[in-house]
Backbone as CSV, one residue per row, in Angstrom:
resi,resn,N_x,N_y,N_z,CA_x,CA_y,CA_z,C_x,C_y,C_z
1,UNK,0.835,-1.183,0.000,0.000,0.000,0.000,0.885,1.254,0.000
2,UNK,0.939,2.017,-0.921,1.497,3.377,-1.245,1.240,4.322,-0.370
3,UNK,1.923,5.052,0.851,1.849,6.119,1.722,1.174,6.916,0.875
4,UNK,-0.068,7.983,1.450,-0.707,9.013,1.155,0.381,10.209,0.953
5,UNK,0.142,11.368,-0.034,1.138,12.389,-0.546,1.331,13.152,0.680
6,UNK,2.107,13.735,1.136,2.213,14.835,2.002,2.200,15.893,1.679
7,UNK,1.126,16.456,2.302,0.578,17.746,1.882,1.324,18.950,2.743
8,UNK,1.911,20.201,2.199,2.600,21.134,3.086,1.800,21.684,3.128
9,UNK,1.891,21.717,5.104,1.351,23.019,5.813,1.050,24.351,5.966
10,UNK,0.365,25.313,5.983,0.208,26.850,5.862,1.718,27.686,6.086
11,UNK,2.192,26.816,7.504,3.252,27.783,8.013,4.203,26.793,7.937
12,UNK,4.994,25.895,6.929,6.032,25.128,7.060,7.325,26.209,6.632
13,UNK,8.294,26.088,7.254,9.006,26.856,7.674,10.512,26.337,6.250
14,UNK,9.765,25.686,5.527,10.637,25.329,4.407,9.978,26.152,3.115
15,UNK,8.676,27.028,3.590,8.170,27.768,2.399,8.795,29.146,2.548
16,UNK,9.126,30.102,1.626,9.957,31.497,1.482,9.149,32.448,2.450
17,UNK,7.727,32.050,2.316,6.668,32.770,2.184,6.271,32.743,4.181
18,UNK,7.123,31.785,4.730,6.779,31.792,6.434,8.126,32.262,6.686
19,UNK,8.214,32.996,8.431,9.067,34.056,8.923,8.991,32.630,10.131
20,UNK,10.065,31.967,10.345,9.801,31.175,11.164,9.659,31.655,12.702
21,UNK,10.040,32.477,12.742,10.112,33.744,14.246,8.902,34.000,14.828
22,UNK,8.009,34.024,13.359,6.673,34.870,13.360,5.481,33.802,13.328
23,UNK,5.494,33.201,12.330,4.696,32.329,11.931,4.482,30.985,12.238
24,UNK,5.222,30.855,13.057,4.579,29.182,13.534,3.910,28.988,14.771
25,UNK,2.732,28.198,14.479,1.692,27.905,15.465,2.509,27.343,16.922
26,UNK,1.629,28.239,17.795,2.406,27.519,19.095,3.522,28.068,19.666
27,UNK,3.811,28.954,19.092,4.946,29.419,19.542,6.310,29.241,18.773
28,UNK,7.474,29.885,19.178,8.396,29.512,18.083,9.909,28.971,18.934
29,UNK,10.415,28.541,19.223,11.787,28.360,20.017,13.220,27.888,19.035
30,UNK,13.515,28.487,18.864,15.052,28.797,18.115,16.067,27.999,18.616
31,UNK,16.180,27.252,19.439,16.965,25.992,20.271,16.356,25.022,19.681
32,UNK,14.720,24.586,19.522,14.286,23.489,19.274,14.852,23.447,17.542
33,UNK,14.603,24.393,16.685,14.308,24.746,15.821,15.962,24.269,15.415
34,UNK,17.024,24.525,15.972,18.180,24.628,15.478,18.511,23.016,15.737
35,UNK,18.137,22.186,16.876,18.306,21.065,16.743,18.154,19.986,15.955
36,UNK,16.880,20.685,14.929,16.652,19.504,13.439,17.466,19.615,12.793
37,UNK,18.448,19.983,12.926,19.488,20.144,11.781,20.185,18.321,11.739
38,UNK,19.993,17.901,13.085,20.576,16.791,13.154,19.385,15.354,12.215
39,UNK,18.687,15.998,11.753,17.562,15.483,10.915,17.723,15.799,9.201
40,UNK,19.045,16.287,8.791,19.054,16.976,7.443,20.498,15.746,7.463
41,UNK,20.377,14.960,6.155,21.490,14.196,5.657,21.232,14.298,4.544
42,UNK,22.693,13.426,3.916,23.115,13.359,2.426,23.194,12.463,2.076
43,UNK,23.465,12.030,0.309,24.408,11.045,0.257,23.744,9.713,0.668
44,UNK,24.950,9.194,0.901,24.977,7.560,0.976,24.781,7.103,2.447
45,UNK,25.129,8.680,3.371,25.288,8.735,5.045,23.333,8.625,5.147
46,UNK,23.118,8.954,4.402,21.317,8.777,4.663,20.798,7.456,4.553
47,UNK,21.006,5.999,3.964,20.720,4.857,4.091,21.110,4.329,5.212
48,UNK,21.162,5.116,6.291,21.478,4.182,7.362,20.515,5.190,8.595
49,UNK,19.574,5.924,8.188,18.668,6.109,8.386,18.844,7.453,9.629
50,UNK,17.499,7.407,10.395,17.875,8.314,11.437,16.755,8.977,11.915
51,UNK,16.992,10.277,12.452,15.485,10.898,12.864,15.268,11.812,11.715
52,UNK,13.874,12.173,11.665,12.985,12.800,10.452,12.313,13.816,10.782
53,UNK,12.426,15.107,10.401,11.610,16.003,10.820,10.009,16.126,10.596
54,UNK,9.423,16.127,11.742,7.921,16.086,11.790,7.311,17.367,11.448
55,UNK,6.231,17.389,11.170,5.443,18.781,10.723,5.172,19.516,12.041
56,UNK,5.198,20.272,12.213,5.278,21.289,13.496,3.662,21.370,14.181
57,UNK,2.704,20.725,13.049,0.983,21.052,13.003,0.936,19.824,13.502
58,UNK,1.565,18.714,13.702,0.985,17.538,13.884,1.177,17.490,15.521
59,UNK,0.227,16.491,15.673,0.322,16.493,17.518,1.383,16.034,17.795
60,UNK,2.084,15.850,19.260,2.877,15.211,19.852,2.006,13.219,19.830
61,UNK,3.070,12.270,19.407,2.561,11.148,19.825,1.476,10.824,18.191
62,UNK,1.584,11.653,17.384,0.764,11.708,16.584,1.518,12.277,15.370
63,UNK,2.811,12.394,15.191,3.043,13.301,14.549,3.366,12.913,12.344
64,UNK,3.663,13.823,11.637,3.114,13.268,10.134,4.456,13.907,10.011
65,UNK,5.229,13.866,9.123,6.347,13.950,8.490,5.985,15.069,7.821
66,UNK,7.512,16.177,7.769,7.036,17.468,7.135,7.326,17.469,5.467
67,UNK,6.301,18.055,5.214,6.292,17.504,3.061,7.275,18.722,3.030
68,UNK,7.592,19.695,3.358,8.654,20.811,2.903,10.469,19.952,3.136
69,UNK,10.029,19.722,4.510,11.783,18.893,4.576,12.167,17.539,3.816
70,UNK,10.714,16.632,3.994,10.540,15.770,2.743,10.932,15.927,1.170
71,UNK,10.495,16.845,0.495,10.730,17.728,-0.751,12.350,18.058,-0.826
72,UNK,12.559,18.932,0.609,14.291,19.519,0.388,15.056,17.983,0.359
73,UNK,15.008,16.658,0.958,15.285,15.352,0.992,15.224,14.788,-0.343
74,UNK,15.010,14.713,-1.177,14.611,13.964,-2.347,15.210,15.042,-3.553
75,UNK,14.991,15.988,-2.749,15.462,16.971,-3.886,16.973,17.654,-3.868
76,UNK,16.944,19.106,-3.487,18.536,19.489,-3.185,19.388,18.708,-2.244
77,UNK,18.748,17.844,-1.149,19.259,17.605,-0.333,19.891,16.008,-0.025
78,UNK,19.754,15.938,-1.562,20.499,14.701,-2.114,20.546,13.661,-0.965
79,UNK,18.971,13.192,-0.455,19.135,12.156,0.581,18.351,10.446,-0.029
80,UNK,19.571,10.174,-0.502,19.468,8.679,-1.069,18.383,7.869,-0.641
81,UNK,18.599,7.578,0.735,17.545,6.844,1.583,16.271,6.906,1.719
82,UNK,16.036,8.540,1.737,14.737,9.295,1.781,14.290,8.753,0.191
83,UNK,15.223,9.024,-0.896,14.122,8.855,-2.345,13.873,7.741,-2.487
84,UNK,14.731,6.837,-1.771,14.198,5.386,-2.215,13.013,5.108,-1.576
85,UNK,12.874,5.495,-0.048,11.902,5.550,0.542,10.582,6.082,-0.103
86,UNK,10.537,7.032,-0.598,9.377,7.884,-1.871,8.817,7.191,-2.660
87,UNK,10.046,6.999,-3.715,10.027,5.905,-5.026,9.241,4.604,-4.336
88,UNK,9.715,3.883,-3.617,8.894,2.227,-2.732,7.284,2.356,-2.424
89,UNK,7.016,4.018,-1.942,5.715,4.368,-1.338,6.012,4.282,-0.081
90,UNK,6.671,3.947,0.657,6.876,3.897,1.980,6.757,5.373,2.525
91,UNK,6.893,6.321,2.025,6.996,7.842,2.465,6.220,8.059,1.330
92,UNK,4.861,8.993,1.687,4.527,9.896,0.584,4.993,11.002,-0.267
93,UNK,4.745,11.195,-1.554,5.170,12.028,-2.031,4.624,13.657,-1.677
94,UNK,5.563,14.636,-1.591,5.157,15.907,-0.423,4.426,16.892,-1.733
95,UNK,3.394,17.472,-1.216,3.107,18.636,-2.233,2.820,19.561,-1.566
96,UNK,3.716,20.669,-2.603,4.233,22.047,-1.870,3.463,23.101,-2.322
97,UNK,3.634,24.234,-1.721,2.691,25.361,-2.299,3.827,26.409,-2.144
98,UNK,4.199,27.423,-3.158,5.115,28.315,-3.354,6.121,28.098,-3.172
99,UNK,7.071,29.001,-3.152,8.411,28.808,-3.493,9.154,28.432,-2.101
100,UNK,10.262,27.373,-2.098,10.684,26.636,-1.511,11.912,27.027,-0.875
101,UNK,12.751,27.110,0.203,13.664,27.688,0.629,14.581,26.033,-0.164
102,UNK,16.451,26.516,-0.111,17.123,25.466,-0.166,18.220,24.574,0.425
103,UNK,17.513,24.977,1.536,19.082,24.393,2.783,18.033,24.342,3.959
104,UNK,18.531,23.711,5.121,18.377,24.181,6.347,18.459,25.197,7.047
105,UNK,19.523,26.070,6.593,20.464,27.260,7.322,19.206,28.490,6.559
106,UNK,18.672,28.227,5.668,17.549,29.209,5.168,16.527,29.342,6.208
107,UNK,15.882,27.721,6.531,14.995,27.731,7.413,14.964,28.537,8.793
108,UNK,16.192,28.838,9.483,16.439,29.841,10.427,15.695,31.144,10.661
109,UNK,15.373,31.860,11.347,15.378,33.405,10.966,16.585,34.008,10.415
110,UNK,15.907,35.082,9.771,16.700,35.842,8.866,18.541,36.374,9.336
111,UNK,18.784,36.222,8.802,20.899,36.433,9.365,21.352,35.161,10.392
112,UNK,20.830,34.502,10.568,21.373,33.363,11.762,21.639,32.106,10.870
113,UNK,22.792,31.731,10.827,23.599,30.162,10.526,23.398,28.852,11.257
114,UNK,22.891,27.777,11.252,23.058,26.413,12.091,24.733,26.115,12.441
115,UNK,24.924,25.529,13.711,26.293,25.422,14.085,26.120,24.104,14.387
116,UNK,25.690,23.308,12.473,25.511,21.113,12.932,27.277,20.872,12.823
């Protein structure tokens, strides 16, 4: 059975168009936020799997995989593991709405770098 597409969220913080400072439900914390970085791989280092960034909208204990970091995975973010995962159906395919940031270090607020 083929995973359902993943649909991106209003305020996914992988769209140009969200201020992650500003715009995310719930509040925003810049510690939590900087720790997914350990969730962004490459390469061949990605078939050996790891943690996955969840959609920020989904509950705790409940949570759905984010179609924006999904998308940057398969796409710029050259994560092997992740497309095979796609391609199999095991992970849905993500659908995005506007224009797409292309790194992690984008996802930040504005002037601030990740230190993975």
């Amino acid at each position: 059975m083929k995973a359902a597409p993943l649909v991106q969220c209003k305020a996914c913080p992988w769209k140009k168009s969200t201020r992650a400072d500003r715009d995310i439900p719930g509040g925003y914390c810049e510690a939590k936020h900087r720790s997914l970085a350990r969730t962004i791989r490459s390469g061949i280092q990605s078939l050996q799997g790891g943690a996955v960034m969840a959609c920020h909208e989904s509950a705790v204990g409940s949570e759905r995989l984010c179609a924006g970091c999904i998308a940057h995975a398969v796409g710029e973010g050259n994560d092997i593991g992740m497309r095979l995962r796609v391609a199999r159906g095991d992970v849905g395919r993500p659908v995005l709405f506007g224009e797409q940031r292309t790194s992690f270090e984008e996802t930040l607020p504005t002037g601030r770098t990740s230190k993975r």
